[in-house]
PyMOL CGO cylinders between C-alpha atoms (Angstrom):
from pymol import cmd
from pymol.cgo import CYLINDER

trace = [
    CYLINDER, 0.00, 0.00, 0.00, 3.04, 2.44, 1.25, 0.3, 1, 1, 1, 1, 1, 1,
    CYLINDER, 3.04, 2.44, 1.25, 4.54, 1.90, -2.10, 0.3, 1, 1, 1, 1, 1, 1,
    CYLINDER, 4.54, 1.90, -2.10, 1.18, 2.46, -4.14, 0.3, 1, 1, 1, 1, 1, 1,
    CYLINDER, 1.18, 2.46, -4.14, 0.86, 5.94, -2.86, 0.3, 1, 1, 1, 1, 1, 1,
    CYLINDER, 0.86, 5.94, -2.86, 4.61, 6.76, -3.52, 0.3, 1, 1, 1, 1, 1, 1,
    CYLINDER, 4.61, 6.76, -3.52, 4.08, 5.97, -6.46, 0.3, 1, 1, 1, 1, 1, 1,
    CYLINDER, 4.08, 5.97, -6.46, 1.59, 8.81, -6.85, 0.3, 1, 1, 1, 1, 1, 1,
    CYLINDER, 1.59, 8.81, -6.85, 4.14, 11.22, -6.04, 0.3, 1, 1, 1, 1, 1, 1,
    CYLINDER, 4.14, 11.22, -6.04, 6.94, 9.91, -8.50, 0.3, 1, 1, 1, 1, 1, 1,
    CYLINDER, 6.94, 9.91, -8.50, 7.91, 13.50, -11.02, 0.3, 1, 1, 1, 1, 1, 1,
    CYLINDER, 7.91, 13.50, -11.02, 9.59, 11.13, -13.70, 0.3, 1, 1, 1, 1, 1, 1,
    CYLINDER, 9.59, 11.13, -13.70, 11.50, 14.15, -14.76, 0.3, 1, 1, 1, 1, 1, 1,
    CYLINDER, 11.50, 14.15, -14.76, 12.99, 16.39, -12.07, 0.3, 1, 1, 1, 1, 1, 1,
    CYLINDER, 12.99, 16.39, -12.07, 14.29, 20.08, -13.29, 0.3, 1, 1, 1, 1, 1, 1,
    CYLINDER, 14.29, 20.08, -13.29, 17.56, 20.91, -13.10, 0.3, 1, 1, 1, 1, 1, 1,
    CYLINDER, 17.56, 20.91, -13.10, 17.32, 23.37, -10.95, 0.3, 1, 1, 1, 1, 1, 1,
    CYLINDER, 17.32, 23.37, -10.95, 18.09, 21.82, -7.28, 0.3, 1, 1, 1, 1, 1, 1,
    CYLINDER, 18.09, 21.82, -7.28, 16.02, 23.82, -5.57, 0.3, 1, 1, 1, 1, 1, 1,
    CYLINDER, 16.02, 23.82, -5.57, 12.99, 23.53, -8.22, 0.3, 1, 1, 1, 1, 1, 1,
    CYLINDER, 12.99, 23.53, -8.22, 13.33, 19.88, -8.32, 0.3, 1, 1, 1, 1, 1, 1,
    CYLINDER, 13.33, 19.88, -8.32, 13.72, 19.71, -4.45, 0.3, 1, 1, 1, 1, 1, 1,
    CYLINDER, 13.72, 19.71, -4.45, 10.27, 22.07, -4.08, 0.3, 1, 1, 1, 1, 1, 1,
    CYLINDER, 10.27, 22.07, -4.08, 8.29, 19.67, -6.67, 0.3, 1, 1, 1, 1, 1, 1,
    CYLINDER, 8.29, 19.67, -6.67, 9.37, 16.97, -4.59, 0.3, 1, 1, 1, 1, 1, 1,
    CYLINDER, 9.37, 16.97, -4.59, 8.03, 18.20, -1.60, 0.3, 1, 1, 1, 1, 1, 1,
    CYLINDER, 8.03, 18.20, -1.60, 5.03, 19.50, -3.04, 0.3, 1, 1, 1, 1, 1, 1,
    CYLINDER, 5.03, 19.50, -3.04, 4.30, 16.28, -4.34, 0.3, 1, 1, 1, 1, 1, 1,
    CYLINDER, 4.30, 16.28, -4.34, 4.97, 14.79, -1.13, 0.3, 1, 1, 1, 1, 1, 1,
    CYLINDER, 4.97, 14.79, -1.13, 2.89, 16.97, 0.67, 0.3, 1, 1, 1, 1, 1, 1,
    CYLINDER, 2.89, 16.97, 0.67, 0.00, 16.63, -1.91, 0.3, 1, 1, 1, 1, 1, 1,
    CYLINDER, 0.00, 16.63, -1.91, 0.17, 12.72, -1.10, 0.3, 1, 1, 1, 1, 1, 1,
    CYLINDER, 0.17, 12.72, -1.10, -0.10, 13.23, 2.89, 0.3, 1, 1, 1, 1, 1, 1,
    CYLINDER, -0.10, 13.23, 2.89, -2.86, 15.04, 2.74, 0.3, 1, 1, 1, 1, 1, 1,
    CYLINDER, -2.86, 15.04, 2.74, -4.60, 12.86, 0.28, 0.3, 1, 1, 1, 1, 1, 1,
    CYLINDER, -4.60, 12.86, 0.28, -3.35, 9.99, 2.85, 0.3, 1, 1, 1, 1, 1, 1,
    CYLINDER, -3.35, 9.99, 2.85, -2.93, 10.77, 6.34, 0.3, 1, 1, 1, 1, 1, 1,
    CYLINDER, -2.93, 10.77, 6.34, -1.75, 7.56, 7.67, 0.3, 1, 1, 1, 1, 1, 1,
    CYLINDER, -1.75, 7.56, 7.67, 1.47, 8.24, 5.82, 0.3, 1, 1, 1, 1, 1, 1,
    CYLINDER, 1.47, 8.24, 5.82, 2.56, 9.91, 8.68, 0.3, 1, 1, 1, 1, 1, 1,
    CYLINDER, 2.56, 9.91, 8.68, 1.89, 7.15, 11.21, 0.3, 1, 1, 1, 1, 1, 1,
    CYLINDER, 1.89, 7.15, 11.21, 3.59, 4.33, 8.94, 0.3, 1, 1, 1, 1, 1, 1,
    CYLINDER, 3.59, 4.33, 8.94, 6.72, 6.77, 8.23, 0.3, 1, 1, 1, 1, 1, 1,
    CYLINDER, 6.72, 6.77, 8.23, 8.89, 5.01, 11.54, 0.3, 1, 1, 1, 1, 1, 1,
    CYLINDER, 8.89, 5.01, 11.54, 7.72, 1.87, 10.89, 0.3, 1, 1, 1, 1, 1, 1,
    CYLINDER, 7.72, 1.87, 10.89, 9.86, 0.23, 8.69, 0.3, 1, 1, 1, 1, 1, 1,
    CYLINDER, 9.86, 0.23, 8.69, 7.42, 0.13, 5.40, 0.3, 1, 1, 1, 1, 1, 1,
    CYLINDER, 7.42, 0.13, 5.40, 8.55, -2.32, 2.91, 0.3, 1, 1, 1, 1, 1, 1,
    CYLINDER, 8.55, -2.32, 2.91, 10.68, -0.35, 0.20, 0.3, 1, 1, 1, 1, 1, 1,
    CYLINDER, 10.68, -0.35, 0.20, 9.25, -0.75, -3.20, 0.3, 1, 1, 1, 1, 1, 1,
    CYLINDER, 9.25, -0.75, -3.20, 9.37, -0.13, -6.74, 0.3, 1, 1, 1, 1, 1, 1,
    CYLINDER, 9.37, -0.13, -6.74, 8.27, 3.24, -6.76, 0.3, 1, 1, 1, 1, 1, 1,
    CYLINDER, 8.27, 3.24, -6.76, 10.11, 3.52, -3.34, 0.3, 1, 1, 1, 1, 1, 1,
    CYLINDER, 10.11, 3.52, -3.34, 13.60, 3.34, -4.87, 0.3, 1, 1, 1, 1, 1, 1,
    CYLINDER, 13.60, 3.34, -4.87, 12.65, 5.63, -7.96, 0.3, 1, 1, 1, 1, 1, 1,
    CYLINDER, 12.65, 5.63, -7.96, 11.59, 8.40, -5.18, 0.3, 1, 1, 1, 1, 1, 1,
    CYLINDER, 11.59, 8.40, -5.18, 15.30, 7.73, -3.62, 0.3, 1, 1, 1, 1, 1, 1,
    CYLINDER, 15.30, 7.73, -3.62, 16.56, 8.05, -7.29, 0.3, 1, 1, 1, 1, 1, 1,
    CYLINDER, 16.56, 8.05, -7.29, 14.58, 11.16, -8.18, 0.3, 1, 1, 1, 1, 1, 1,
    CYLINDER, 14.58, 11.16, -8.18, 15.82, 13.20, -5.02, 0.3, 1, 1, 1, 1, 1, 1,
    CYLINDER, 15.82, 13.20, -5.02, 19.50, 11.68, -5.57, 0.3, 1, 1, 1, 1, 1, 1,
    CYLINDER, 19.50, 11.68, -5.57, 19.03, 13.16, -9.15, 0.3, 1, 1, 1, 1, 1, 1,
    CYLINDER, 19.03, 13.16, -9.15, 18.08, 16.55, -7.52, 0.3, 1, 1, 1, 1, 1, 1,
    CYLINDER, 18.08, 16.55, -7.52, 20.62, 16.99, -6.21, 0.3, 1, 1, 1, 1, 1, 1,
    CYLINDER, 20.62, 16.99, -6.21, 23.35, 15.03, -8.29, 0.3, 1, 1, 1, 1, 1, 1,
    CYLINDER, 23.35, 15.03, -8.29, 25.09, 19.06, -9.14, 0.3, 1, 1, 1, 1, 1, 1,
    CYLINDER, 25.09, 19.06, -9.14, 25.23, 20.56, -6.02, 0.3, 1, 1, 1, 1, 1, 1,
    CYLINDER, 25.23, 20.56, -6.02, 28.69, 21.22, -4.58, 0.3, 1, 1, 1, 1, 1, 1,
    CYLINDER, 28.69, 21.22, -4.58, 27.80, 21.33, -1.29, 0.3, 1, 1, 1, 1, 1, 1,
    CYLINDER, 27.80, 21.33, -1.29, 31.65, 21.54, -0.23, 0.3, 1, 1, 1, 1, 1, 1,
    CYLINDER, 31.65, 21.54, -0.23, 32.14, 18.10, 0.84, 0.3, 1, 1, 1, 1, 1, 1,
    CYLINDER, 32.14, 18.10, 0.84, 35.71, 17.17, 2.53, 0.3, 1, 1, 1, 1, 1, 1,
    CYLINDER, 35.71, 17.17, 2.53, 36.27, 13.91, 1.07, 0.3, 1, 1, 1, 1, 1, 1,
    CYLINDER, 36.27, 13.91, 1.07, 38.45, 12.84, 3.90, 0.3, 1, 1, 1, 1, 1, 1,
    CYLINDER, 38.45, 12.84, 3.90, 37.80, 9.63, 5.77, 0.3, 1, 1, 1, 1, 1, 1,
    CYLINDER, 37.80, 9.63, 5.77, 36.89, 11.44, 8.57, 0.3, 1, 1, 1, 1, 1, 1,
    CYLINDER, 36.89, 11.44, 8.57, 33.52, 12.85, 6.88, 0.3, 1, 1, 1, 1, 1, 1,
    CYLINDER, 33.52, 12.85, 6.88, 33.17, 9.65, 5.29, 0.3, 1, 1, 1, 1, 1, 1,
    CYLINDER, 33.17, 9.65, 5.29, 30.71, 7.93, 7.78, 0.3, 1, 1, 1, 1, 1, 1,
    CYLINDER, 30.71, 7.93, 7.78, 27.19, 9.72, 8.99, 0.3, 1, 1, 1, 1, 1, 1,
    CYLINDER, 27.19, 9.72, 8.99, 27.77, 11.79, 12.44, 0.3, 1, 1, 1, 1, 1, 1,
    CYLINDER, 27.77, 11.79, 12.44, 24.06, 11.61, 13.19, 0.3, 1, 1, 1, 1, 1, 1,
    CYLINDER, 24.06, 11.61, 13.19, 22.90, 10.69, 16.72, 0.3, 1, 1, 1, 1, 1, 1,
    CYLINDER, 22.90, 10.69, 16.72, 19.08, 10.05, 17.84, 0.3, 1, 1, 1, 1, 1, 1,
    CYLINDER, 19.08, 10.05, 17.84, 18.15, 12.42, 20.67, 0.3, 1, 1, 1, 1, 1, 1,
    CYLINDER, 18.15, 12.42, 20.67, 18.26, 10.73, 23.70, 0.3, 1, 1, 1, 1, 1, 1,
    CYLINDER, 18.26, 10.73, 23.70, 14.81, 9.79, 26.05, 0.3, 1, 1, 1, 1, 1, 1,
    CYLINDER, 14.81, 9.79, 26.05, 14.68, 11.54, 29.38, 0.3, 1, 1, 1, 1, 1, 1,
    CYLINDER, 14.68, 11.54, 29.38, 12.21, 9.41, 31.97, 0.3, 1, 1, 1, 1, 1, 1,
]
cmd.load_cgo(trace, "trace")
């Protein structure tokens, strides 16, 4: 089902412009959540990942395939530095 309704917000052809194609993206994205609501609930947990899945990771790669955003390509920026937030009790 999670795939089915990503599929609804595939572009096939994103602009070249990264910030156009990023803004399409999220506008079709946002047109799908409010069309389907439960989105939202399913997002954390762990949906199957699709067909149309992948092509919406390939479409937002392909946004932003030209941006130099400056990256060091030393080892030490090489792995991800994000943390979860941790739970206070």
């Amino acid at each position: 089902m999670h795939d089915a309704v990503v599929e609804e917000t595939l572009a096939g052809e994103v602009p070249g412009d990264w910030r156009e194609a990023l803004r399409m993206i999220a506008r079709y994205n946002r047109a799908a959540v409010l069309r389907h609501p439960w989105l939202i609930a399913r997002r954390d947990t762990g949906c199957p990942i699709g067909p149309a899945s992948l092509k919406r990771m390939d479409e937002s790669a392909a946004a932003v395939r030209e941006l130099d955003a400056g990256r060091d390509p030393s080892p030490r920026h090489s792995r991800s530095e994000f943390r979860a937030p941790r739970r206070h009790h």
